[in-house]
N, C-alpha and C positions, 0 to 999 in steps of 0.2 A: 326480753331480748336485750342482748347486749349493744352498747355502739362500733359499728362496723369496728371503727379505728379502736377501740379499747386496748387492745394488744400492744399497736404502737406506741397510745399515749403511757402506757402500763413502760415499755420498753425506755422511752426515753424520759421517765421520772425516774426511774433505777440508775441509767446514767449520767445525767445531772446529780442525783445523790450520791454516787460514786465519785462522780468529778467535784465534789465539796461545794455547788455551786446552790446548797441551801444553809451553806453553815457560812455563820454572821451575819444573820439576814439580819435587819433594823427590828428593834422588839424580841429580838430571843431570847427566851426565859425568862420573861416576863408574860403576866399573866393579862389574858383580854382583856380589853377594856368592860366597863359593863355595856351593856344593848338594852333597851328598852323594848325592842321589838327584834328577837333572836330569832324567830322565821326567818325574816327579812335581813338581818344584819348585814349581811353581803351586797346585796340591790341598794342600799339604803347607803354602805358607805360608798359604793360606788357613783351612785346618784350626787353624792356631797365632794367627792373628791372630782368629779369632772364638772362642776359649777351647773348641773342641769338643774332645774327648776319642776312644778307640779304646773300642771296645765294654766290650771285656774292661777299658777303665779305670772305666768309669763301672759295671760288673755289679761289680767289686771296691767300689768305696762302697758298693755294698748290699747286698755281704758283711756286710761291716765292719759298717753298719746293723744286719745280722741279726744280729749275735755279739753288738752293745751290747744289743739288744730279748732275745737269751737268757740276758745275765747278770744281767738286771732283773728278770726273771720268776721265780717261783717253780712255777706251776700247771703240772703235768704234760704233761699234753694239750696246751698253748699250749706248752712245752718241745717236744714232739716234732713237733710243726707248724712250728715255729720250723728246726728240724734239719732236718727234710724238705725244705724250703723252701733250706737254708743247699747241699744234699747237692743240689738243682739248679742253684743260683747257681752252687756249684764246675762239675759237667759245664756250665754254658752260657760262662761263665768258658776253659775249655780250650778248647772251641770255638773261641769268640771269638780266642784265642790262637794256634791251627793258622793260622785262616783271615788275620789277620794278618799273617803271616810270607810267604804267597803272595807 
């Protein structure tokens, strides 16, 4: 089955084509870069061109975060809260890491 709107999007790619608003795009006639991972190519540049990270990159800053916030502290309690804390980041961290590699 089709998407409801196909028609329209159909309709106004024809019109943008018509109105020359794909002619001198940046990259015309020039051939694609290579892709390492050509399923993905799309996800993948889109992921790098808006600065998003993999899970597991952005739980490691708040690693990091937690290890600078335990070597600041002195107070026991908040030390061990801090650990607790650092000792789930790691398991969500591996996680993130497993599932990545899929």
């Amino acid at each position: 089955m089709d998407h409801p709107l196909i028609d329209l999007i159909t309709q106004r790619i024809r019109e943008a084509e018509a109105a020359g608003e794909f002619d001198n795009l940046p990259g015309a006639g020039k051939p694609l870069p290579p892709e390492d991972d050509p399923q993905n190519a799309l996800i993948n540049r889109l992921i790098r061109e808006n600065g998003a990270v993999p899970e597991f990159v952005s739980l490691g800053r708040e690693l990091k975060r937690l290890r600078a916030e335990l070597a600041e502290t002195g107070d026991r309690t908040k030390r061990h809260e801090i650990m607790k804390d650092m000792s789930m980041m790691e398991a969500r961290i591996d996680i993130a890491r497993k599932a990545w590699r899929r």
